[in-house]
N, C-alpha and C positions, 0 to 999 in steps of 0.2 A: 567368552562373554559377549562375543559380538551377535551370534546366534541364540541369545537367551533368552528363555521364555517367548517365543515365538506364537502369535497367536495365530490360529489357520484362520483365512480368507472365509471359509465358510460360517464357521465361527463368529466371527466378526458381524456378517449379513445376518447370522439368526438372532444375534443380541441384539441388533437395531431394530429387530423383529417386536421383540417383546416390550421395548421400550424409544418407542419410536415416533418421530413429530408428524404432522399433519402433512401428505403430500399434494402440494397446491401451487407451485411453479413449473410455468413450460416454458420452450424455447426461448420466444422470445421478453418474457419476463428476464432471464438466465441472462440472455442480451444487452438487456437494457439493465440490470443489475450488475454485470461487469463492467458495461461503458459507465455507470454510476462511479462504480468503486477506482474505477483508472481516471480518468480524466476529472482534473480537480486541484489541489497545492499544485501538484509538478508542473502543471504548463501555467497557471493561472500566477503561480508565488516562483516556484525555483528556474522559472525562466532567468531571471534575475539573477539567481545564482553561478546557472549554468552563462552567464554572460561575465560574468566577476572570475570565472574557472577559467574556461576555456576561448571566450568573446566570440566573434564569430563562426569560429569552429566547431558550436555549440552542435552546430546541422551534425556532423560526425557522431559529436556524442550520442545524438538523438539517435540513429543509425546503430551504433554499438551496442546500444544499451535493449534496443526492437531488437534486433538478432538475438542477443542470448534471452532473452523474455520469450521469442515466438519458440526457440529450443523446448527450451521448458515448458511453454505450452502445449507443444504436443506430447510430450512425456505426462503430465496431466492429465490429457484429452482421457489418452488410455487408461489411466489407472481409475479416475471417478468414475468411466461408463463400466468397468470392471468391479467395481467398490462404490455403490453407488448408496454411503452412508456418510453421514458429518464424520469430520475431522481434519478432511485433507492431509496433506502430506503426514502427518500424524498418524492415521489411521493405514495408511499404506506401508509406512515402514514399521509398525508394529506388524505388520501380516509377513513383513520380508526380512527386516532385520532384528527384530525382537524389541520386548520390553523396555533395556532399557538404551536402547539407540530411538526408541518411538518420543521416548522421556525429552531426551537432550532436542529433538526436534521440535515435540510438541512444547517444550519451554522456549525454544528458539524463536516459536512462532508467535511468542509473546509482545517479541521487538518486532515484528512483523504487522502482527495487525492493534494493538493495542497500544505502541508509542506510534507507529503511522497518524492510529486517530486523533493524539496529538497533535502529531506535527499538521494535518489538516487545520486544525482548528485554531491553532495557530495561523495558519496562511487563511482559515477565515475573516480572524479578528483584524488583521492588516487591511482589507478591505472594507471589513464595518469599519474601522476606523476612519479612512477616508474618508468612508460617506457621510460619517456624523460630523466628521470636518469642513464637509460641502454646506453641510445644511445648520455650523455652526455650532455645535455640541462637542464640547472638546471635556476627553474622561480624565481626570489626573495621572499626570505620566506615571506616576507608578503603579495605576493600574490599567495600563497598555501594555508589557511586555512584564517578564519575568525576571527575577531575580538573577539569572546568566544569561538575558541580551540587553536590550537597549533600545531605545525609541525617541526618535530624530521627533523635537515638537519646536516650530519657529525656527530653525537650521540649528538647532543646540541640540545633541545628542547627549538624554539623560538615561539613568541602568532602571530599570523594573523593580518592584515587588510582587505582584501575581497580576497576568493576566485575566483577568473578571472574562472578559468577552471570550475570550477562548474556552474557558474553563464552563461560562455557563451553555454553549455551544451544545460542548460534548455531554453536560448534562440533560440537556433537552432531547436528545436523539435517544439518549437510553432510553428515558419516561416513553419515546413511540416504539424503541424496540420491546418492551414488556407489552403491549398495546397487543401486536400482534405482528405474526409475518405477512399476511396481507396485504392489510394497510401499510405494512412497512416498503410493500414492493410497490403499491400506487403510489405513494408520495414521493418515492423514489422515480416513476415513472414522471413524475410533475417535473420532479428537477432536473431531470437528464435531458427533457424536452427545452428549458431554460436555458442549460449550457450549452446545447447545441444550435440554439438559437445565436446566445451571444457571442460562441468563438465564430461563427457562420457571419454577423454581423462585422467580429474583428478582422477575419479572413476579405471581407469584401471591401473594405477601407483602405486595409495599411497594404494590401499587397499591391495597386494599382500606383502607389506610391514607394514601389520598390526602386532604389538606387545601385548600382553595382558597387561605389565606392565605399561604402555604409561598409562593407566587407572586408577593407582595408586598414590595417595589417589581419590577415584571416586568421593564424595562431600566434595571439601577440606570446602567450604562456607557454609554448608549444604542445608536443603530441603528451611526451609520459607525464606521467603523474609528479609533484616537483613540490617544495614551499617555498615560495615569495609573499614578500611584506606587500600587504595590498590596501588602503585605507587605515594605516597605522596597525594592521592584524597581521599575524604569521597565519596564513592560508595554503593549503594544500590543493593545488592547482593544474590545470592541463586539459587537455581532451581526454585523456583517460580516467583522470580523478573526477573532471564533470559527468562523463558516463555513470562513476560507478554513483554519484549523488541524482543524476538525472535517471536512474534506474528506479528511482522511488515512482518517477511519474506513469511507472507503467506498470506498478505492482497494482495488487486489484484485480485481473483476469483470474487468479486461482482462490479469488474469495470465492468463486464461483463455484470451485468443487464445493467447496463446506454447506453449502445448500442439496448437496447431489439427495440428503433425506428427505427433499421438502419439495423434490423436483418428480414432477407425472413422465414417468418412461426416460428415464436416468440415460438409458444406453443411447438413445439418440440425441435426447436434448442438452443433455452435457458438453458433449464434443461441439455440438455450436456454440453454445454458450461462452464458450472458454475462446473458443479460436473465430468467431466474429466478433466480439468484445475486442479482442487485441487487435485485428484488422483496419477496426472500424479506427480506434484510436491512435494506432502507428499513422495514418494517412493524416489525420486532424491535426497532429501534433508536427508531423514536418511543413506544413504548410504553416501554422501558426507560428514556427520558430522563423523562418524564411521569411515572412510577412514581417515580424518584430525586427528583425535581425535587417533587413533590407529598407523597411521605412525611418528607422532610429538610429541603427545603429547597436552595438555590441561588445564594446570596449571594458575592460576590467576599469572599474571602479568611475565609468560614465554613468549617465542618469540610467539606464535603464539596469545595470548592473546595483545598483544601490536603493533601487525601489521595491516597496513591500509590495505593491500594486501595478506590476511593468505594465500589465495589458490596456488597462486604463489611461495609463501616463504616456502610452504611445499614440494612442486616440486623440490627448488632449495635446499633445505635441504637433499634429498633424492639423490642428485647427477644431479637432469637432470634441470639444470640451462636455457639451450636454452627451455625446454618444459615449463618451471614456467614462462619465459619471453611470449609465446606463449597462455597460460591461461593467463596472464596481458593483452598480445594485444586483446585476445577472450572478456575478462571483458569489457575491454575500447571500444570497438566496440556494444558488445551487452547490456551493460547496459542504455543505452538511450532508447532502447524499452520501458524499466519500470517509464522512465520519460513520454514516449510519452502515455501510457495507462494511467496513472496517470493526467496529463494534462487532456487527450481526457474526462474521465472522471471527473473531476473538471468543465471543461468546459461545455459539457452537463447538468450536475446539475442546473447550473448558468442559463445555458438557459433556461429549467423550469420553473425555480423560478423568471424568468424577464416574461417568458411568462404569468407564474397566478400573474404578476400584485404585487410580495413582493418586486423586484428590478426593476429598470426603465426596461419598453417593450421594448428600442432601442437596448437595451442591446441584445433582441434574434434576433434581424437583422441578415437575411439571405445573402451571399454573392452571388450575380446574377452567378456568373460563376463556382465558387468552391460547391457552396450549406454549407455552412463551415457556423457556427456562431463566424464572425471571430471579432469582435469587443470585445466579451467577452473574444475571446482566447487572444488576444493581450495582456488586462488588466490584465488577469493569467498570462500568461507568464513572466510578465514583473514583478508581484509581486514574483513570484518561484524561478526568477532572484534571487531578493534580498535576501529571504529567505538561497537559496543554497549560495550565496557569504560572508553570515554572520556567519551564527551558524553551529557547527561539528555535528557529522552525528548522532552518538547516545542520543542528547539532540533532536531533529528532529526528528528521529523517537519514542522516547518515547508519544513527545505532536502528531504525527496523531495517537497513537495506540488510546489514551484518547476518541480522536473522534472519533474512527471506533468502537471499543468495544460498546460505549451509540447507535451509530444505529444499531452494526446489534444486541443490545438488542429491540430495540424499533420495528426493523422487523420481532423477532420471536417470542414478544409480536402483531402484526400487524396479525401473521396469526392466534393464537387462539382465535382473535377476528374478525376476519370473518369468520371462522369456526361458531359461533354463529350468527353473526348477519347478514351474507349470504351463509348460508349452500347448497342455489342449485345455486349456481353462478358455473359456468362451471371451472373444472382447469383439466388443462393437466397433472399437474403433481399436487400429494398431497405425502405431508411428511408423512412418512408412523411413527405411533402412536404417532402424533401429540402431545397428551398432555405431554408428556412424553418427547420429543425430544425436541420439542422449553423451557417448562421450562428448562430444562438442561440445553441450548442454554443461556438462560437466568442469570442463578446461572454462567455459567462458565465465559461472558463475567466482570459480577459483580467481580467474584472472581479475574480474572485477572487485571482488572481496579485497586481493592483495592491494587495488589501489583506491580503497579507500583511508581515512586520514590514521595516522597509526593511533590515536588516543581511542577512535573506533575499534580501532581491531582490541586493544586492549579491557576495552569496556566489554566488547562481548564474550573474551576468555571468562572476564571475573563474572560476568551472566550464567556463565555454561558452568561454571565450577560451583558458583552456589546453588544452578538448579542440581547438578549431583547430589549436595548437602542435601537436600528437602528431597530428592527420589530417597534416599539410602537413609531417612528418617521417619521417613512416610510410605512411600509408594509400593518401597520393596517389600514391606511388610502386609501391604494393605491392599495390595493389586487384586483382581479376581484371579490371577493365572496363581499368584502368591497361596492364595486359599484355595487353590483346586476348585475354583469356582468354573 
């Protein structure tokens, strides 16, 4: 079964042929569309987090979770410039593992990029929030968080019914993902330029303000993954459990592949794309955490561990209250880039997997005037709504790491097996001592998966078992390889 239905590589490239999106992204679009899609909730919201997990140890996390992310980006590099169609990891292991291992991946990548966009928009609304607190506009608590978290209003912590700001968030990116890919990459370009402004801004503040004792006790939770009561909650805690949560903040480089359709000269501008993007961002993020972590402080369940807004609340800690309000307005501005690459990507997958025939073919319906496959965007959009309006932002992003960690295992199991079973197939870019770098690749996504919290690991078996139900109800029947198509 594991070899089933295997679609050839060549195969694949001619179908994109025939029905195929507009190629209009270079290098450095690819660039800044990755550094979009990474930097965003994870350093901006789960700094926070990872200071409540691990406290000052956090720098480690950061460190563990850029290793096994840079593995897999090179396992990536190679397979998009080789396969240089939507789908990513999806579309690779249909070409290696078959049908219906492409299934469990491409449903995987559901938690991946489509509850991410949630959990963004979420870590948006905790910053609109703020700011409409700044400026006096306070929404009724229960429509500030979701019906499973909670929101601190006057120091009273009261439970949600739907997050409005979250929810209308991820609405608005879709209405510009149907727009166009273009236009989706300019205003993406607007906002990358925003956040890079603001962490640059945060960067030159809190770090001149660095203390060494801020760092004291460095693993109050220690290294493995553990639950201790932490603000009256059972939390699953550590430097390894903060890894595998702090892993969120770096997924986003292989949204990168799923554009490799829409990308001019696939085989060279992919491999940057993907591995400057993650560069750029590994460097930004250990000095932001170092600067947080050294001007405040990093204590499990201290002020910076219990803020929806750390970056901000470290600024205005430091004295420059107007400049912390100013990173809040730069968040709430630029954090919808990371919903709209998240989308964009979700979306493209979908289209794929309608187009080989596993989800209804209307579904890859092209729009006559946008080029956009907007029917599928609509139905994402519309479910990331509800997603971001219901659940808080660290149970969200825990269930997409679940999904992201099984594909980019199953992509850098994908390249040591065409290394065998197509050794002269042309690639522009090969991981350099393959055997070595993908197994690794392999052991770290496993090791990170195993510490995350166990209700996660259980959420995403009953994910993986029902996407079965719906392939073996649908798919298996309806496939193109099904129909000798």
């Amino acid at each position: 079964m594991l070899f089933w239905r295997v679609k050839p590589l060549d195969q694949i490239l001619e179908n994109a042929e025939k029905k195929s999106l507009k190629r209009q992204l270079g290098a450095l679009q690819l660039t800044l569309l990755g550094i979009g899609a990474i930097i965003g909730t994870g350093i901006f919201v789960l700094t926070s987090v990872a200071a409540q997990s691990a406290g000052p140890a956090m720098m480690i996390s950061f460190v563990i979770a850029a290793v096994v992310c840079a593995l897999a980006a090179l396992a990536y590099a190679e397979l998009s410039s080789m396969v240089p169609v939507s789908g990513s990891a999806y579309t690779y292991t249909y070409a290696v593992l078959g049908e219906l291992a492409a299934w469990i991946v491409g449903w995987a990548l559901v938690l991946e990029y489509a509850v991410a966009a949630g959990a963004v928009s979420v870590g948006w609304s905790g910053y609109m929030h703020g700011i409409l607190h700044q400026v006096g506009i306070h929404l009724p608590a229960a429509l500030m968080a979701g019906p499973f978290d909670t929101i601190t209003v006057n120091g009273v912590e009261q439970p949600g019914t739907f997050n409005i700001l979250a929810a209308g968030c991820a609405l608005v990116i879709t209405g510009l993902l149907i727009l166009g890919t273009s236009k989706s990459a300019a205003f993406n370009a607007f906002l990358v330029a925003i956040k890079l402004l603001a962490l640059g801004i945060f960067i030159a503040i809190a770090l001149p303000a660095f203390d060494g004792a801020n760092f004291e006790p460095f693993m109050p939770n220690g290294f493995w993954a553990n639950e201790r009561e932490i603000g009256g909650s059972l939390l699953t805690v550590g430097v390894t459990a903060a890894a595998a949560t702090i892993f969120f903040a770096y997924v986003g480089f292989d949204a990168v592949s799923t554009a490799a359709e829409e990308t001019t000269n696939p085989q060279r501008n992919m491999p940057i794309g993907i591995l400057g993007s993650l560069g750029v961002c590994t460097l930004i993020y250990l000095l932001v955490a170092a600067a947080a972590t050294g001007a405040m402080g990093a204590q499990p369940d201290g002020a910076l561990a219990n803020s929806k807004e750390p970056l901000a609340l470290v600024l205005r800690e430091l004295g420059y209250p107007w400049v912390g309000t100013v990173v809040a307005v730069a968040a709430g501005l630029a954090l919808p880039s990371v919903v709209l690459m998240m989308l964009y990507g979700q979306t493209r997958i979908f289209f794929v997997m309608s187009r080989d025939g596993l989800l209804p073919e209307r579904l890859a319906k092209v729009h006559p005037k946008y080029h956009t496959p907007h029917i599928i965007t609509m139905i994402t959009g519309v479910a990331v709504a509800v997603f971001a309006g219901m659940f808080p932002v660290r149970m969200l992003a825990d269930i997409s790491n679940s999904g992201t960690l099984f594909a980019f295992a199953m992509v850098a199991a994908a390249v040591l097996i065409l290394r065998r079973t197509e050794p002269n197939r042309p690639r522009a870019y090969k991981v350099p001592m393959a055997w070595l770098i993908c197994p690794l690749a392999i052991f770290g996504c496993l090791f990170l998966f195993l510490n995350l919290s166990g209700h996660t690991e259980l959420l995403f078996l009953g994910w993986t078992v029902l996407g079965l139900v719906v392939y073996f109800l649908y798919g298996y029947r309806k496939s193109q390889l099904a129909r000798g198509a």
